[in-house]
C-alpha positions in Angstrom: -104.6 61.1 15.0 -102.6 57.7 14.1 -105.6 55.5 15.3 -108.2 57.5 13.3 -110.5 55.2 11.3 -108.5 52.3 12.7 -110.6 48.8 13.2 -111.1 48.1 16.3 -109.6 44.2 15.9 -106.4 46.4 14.4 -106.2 48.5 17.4 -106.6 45.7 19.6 -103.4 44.4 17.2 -101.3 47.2 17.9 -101.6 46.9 21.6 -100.7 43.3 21.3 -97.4 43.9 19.7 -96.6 47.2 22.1 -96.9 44.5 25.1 -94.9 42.0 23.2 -91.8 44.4 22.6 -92.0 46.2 26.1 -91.5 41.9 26.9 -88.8 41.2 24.2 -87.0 44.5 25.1 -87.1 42.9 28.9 -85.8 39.4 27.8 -83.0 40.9 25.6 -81.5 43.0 28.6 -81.9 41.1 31.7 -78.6 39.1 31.7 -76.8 42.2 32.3 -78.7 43.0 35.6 -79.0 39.5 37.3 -75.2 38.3 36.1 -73.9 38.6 39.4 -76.8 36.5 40.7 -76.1 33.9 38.4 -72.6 33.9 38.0 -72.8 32.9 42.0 -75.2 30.1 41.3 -73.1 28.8 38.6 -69.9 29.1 40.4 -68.3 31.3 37.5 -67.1 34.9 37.8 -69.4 37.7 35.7 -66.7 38.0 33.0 -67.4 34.2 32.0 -71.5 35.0 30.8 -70.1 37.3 28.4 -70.1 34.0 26.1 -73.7 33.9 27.0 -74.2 37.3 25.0 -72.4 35.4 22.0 -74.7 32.6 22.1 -77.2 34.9 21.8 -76.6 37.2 19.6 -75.9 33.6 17.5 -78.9 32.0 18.3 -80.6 35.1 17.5 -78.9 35.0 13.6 -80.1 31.6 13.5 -83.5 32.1 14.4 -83.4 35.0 11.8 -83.0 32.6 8.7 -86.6 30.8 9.0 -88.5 33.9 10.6 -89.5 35.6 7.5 -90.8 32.8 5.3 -93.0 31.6 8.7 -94.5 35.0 9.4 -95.2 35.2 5.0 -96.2 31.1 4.9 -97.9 30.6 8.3 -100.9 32.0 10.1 -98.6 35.0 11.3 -100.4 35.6 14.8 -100.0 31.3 16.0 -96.3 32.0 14.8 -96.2 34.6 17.3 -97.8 32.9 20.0 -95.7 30.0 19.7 -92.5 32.0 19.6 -93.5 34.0 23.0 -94.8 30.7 24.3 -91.0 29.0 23.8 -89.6 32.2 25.4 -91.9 31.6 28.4 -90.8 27.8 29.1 -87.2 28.8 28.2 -87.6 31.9 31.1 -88.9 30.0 33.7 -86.4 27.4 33.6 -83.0 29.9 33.7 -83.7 30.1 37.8 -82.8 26.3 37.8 -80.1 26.2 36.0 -76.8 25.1 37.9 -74.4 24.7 35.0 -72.7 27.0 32.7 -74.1 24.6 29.7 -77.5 24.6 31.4 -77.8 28.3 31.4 -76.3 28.8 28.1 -78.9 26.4 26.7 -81.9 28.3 28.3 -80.3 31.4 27.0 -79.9 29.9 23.6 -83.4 28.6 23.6 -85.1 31.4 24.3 -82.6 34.1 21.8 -83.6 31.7 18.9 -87.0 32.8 19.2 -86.3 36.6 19.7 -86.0 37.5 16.0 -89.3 35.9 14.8 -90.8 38.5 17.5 -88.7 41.1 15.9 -90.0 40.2 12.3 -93.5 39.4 13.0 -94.0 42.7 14.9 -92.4 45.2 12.5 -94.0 43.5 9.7 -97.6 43.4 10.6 -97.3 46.9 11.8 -95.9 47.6 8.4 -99.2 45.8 6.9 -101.3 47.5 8.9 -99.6 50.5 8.5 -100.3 50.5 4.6 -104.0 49.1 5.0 -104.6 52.7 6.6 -102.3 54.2 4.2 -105.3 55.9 2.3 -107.4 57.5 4.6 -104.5 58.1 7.5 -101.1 58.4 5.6 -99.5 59.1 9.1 -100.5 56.2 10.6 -97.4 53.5 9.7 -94.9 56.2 10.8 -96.4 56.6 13.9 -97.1 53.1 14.8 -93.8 51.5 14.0 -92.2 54.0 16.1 -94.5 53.5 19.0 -94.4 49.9 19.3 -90.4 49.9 19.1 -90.7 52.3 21.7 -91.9 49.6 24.0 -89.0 47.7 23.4 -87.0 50.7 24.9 -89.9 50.8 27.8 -88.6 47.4 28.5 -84.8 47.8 28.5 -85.1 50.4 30.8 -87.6 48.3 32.9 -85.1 45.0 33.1 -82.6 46.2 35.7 -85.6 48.4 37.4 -87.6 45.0 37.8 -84.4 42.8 38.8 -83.7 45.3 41.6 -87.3 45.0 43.2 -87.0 41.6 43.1 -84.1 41.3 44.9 -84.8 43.8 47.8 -88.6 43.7 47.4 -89.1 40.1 46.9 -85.5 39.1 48.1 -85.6 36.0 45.2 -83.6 37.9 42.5 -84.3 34.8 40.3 -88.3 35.6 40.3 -87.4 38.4 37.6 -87.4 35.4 35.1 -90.6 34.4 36.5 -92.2 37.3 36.1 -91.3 37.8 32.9 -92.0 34.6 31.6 -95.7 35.2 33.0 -96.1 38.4 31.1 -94.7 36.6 27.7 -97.5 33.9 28.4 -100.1 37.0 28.7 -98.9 38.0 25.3 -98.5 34.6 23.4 -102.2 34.1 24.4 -103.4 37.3 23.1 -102.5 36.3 19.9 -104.2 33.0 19.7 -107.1 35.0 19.8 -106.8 38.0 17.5 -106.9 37.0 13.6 -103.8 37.7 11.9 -103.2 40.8 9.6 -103.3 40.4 5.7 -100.1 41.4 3.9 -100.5 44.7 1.6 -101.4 43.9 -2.5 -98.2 43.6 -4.9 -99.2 45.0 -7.3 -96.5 47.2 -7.7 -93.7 44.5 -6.4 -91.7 44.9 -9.5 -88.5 46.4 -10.2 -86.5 47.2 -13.5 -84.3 44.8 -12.3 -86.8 41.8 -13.0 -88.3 43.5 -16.0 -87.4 40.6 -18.4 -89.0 38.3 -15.8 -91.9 40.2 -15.5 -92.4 40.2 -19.4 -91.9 36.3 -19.9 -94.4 35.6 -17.0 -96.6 38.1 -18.2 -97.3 36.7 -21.3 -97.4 32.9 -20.7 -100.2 34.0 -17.6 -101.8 35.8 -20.5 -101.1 32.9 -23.3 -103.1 30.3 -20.5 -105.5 32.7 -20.4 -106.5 32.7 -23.7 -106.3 29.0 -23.7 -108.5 28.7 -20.8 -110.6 31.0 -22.6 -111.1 29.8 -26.2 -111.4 26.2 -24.6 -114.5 27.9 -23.2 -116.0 29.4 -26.4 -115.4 26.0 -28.0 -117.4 23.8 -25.3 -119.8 27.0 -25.2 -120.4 26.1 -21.5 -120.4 28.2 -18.3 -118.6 25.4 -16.2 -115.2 25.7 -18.5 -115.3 29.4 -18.6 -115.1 29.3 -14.7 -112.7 27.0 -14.9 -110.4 29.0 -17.1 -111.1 32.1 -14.9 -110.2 29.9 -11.6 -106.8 29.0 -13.4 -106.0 32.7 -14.6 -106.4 33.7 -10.8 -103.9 31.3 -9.8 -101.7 31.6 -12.3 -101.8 35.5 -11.2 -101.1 34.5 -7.6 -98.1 32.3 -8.3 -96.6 34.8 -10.8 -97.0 37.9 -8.2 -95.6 35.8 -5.7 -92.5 34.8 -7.9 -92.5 38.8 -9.3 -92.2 40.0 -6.0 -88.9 37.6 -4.7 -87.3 39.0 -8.3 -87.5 42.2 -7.9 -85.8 42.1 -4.5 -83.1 40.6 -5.9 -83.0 41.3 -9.4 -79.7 43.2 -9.0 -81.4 46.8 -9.8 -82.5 49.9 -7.9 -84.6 47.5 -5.4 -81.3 45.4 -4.8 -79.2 48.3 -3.9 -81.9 49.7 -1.9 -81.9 46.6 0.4 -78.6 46.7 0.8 -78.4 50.1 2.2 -80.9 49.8 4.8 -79.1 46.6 5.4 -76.1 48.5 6.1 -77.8 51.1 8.3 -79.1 48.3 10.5 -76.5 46.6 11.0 -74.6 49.6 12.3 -77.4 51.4 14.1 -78.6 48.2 15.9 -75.1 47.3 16.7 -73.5 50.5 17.9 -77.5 50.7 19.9 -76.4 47.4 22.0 -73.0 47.8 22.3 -73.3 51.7 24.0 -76.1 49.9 26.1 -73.7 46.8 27.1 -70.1 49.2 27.4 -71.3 52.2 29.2 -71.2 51.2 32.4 -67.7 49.8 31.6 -66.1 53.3 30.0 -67.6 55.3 32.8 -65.8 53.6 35.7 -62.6 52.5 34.1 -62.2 55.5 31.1 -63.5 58.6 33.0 -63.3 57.2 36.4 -66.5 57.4 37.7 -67.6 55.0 40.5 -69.8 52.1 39.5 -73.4 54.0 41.3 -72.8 56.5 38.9 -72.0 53.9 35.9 -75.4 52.3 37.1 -76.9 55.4 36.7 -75.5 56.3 33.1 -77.0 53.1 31.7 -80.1 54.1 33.2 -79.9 57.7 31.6 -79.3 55.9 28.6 -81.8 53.5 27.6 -84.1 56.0 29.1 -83.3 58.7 26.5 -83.7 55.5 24.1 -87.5 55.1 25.5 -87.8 59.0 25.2 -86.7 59.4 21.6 -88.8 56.8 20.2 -91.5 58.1 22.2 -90.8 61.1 20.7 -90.1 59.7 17.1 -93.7 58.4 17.3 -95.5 61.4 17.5 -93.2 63.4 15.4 -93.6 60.7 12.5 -97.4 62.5 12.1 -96.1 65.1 11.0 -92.6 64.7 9.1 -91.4 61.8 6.7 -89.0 58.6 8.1 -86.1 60.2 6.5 -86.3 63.4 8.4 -86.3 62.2 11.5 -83.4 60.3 10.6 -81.7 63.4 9.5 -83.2 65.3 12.4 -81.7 62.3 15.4 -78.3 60.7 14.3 -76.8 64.2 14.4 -77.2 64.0 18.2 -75.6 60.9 18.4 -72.1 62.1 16.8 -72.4 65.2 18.3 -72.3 63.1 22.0 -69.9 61.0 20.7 -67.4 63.7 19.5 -67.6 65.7 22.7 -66.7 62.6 25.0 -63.8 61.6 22.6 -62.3 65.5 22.3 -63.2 66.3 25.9 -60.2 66.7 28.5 -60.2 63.6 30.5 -60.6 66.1 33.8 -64.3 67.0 32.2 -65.5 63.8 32.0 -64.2 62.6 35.8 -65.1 66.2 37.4 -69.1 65.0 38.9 -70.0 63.0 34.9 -72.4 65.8 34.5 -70.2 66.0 30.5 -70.9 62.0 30.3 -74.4 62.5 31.9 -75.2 64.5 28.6 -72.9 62.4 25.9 -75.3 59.1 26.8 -78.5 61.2 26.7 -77.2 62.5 23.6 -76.1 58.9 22.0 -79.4 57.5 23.1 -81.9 60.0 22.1 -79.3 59.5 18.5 -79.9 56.3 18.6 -83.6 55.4 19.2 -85.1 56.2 15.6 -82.8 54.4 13.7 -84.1 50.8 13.3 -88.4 51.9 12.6 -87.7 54.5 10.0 -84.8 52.8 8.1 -87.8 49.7 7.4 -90.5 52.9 7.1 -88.2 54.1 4.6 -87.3 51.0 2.8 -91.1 50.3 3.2 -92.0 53.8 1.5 -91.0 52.6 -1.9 -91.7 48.4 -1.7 -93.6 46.6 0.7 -91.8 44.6 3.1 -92.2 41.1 3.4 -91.7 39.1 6.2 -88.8 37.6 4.3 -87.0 40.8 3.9 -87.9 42.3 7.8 -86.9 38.7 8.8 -83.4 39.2 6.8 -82.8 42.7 8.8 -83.7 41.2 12.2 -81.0 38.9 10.8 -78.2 42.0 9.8 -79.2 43.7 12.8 -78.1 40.4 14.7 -74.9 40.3 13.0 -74.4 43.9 14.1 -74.9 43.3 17.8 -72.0 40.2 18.0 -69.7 43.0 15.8 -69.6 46.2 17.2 -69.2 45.3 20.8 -66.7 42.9 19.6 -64.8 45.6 17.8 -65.2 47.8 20.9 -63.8 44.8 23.3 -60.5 44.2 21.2 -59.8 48.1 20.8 -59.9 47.9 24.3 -57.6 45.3 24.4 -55.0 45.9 22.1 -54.7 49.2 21.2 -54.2 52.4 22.7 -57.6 53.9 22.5 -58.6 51.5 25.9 -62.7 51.9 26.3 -62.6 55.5 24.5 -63.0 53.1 21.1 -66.6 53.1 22.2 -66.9 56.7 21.3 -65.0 56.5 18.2 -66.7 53.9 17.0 -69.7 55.2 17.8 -68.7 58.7 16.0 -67.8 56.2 12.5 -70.8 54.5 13.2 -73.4 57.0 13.2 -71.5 59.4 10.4 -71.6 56.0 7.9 -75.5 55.6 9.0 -76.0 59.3 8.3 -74.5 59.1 4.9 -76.7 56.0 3.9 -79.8 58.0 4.5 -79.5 60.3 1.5 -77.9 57.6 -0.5 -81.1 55.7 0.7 -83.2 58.1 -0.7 -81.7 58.8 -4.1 -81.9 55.2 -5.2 -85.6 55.0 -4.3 -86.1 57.9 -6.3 -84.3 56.2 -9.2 -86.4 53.1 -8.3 -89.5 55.7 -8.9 -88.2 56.8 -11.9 -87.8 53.0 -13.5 -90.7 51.9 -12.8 -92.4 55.2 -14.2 -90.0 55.2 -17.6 -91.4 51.4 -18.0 -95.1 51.7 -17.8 -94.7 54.4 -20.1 -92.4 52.2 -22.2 -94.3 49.5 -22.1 -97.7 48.4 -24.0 -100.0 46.2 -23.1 -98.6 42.6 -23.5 -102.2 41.3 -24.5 -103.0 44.0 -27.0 -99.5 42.5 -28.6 -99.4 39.2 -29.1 -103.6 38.6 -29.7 -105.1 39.1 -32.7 -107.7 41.2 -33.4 -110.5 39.4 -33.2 -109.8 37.7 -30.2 -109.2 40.8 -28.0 -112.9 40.9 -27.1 -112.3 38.0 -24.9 -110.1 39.8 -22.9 -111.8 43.2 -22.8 -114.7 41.6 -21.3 -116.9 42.7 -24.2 -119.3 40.2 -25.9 
């Protein structure tokens, strides 16, 4: 199993950040569910928030830029608790608000915290992930796709939870306070768990940054040797620590600077970023916009009344849950890519049959749409975990680079259901550009999968062609008598 040989204080970790999603996937879609509600309190009609969704797909891009280098600079678990704990103040003030500025503001403050969440979790799963790489090779794939699963859980959840409110509790507005509640319960469970360590980088190079490397290389080793002979010459034990305390720092600041070139050192590892970054973009964005325009296409393309558009976005973020659910447990057994390979198919196959369907099919009873969205969501729900498993496969991520695909992914959900809205508007298509641009969408994401794969393989084969190309820099540039020194031998 995935948890096999796990640490208990990692465990305990992993069920902090499934409870954290199944929370940020509740925050993210509960605007949709309660707009009514708060379009009435506002005094504006329900097509007026949709500027709400912009400011918070914005704030969300914003918040994106700083995440990574908090979660790699900061204690990464208080950066998580404080980002839940400004989610929870920003939550429990929305039922208060009684302006359109004054809801857009609580909107806005909470969003900007949304993508630290989104970096922080995926990367420390990722570290963990890799610390139980040797003994449990399974156990990243499984975990990143179970905890993204929760955000799923939580999708599906939100209009669940706003409807109990209002008939159960008849205060529609105490949806907010529950959930700010439960993202208080998880910003304190991380003030108490230690944070995880990121993975060694040792092997954070590229052939892109191979000059780099060389010239770093060999002025670490040339203050070495300084330190070093300074300490033969005093003959004492206090400046031969000294010199070894310097060589460790000098190690640390070069790995650190080795491992920022060779992301963008323009060569295998560059081009590699920017596919995945391409594959997010579109798989995260064509994700939200099906989720935000289904309900829309079934009523006014196919026809269908709005009970039955309520129960299509149901089917569909359920299927969403049910794939990564799914994903999680098949990720023991088969690599990132092949469930890739294995899911997006569904989605264009969905896609395809509602676009070249007779309009007749999908009116006559939506049992046709019924099965496109199931299909489009079960398509759609292993895309973001094992595009950063794969990218992950062949360089460890940083919270800089998972905080710079929260960021692309951002950008992707302002763009695609823009596109959808003005293909809607002004052209022909009407709300059937959902499913074509769904269909482009998912074909472009299948095609970066391969192309994903090939350049990590020639990022493999660079980075074997120059350790075998390349001797030892010490043996080089030290004379003979002086390589004891460095050999350890007296």
């Amino acid at each position: 199993m995935a948890f096999k040989g796990m640490p208990a204080v990692a465990l305990c970790s992993i069920c902090a950040y499934s409870f954290s999603f199944l929370v940020f996937g509740l925050q993210v879609n509960l605007l949709g569910p309660t707009a009514a509600v708060l379009s009435a309190r506002i005094g504006v009609v329900e097509a007026d928030l949709g500027f709400i969704f912009t400011i918070n797909g914005l704030a969300s891009i914003i918040g994106a830029l700083p995440s990574g280098w908090l979660v790699d600079k900061l204690p990464g678990h208080a950066v998580y608790a404080a980002a839940h704990g400004f989610q929870a103040i920003g939550f429990a003030l929305i039922p208060y608000a009684r302006s359109f500025a004054g809801l857009a503001a609580a909107f806005g403050f909470v969003a900007l915290s949304w993508n630290i969440v989104n970096t922080a979790g995926n990367t420390f799963v990722l570290w963990i992930g890799n610390a139980q790489a040797q003994h449990n090779p399974q156990a990243q794939a499984f975990l990143i796709n179970m905890v993204n699963a929760l955000f799923g859980a939580g999708s599906l959840a939100a209009p669940l939870l706003a409807e109990l409110c209002a008939t159960g509790l008849r205060e529609p507005m105490s949806v907010y306070w529950i959930s700010a509640a439960m993202t208080a319960v998880s910003a304190l469970s991380f003030l108490v768990l230690p944070s995880p360590k990121p993975p060694g980088s040792s092997n954070s190079s590229n052939s892109g940054a191979a000059d780099t490397q060389h010239l770093q290389q060999q002025q670490l080793e040339a203050a070495l040797l300084s330190e070093q002979q300074q300490a033969v010459t005093d003959d004492g034990a206090t400046a031969a620590a000294a010199g070894a305390e310097a060589a460790a720092a000098g190690e640390a600041v070069v790995g650190s600077s080795l491992q920022m070139a060779a992301w963008w050192g323009g060569g295998p590892l560059t081009l590699l970023l920017l596919i995945i970054s391409l594959f997010n973009f579109l798989n995260v964005g064509t994700e939200v916009a099906f989720g935000g325009w289904i309900f829309t296409y079934s009523v006014k393309q196919a026809g269908l009344s709005t009970q039955e558009g309520h129960f299509l976005n149901a089917a569909y973020w359920a299927a969403f849950t049910l794939g990564r659910v799914a994903a999680s447990f098949a990720a023991i057994y088969l690599a990132p890519a092949t469930l890739l390979f294995c899911s997006i198919p569904l989605a264009m196959v969905g896609s395809a049959a509602a676009l070249l369907a007779p309009a007749s099919w999908l009116a006559s009873g939506g049992w046709l749409l019924l099965v496109v969205t199931v299909l489009v969501g079960l398509g759609a729900s292993a895309g973001f975990a094992n595009a950063l498993a794969v990218l992950d496969s062949f360089e460890p991520c940083t919270g800089s680079i998972t905080g710079l695909l929260g960021g692309v992914a951002g950008a992707g959900c302002m763009t695609v259901p823009l596109v959808i809205a003005l293909l809607a508007k002004h052209t022909s298509l009407g709300y059937s550009g959902l499913m074509l641009c769904c269909l482009v969408s998912f074909s472009v994401q299948l095609v970066c999968v391969p192309a994903a794969l090939a350049v990590g393989r020639w990022l493999q084969a660079s980075r074997g062609h120059s350790g075998l190309t390349s001797g030892s820099i010490t043996k080089d540039v030290l004379p003979d008598e002086q390589q004891p020194l460095l050999d350890g031998e007296c």
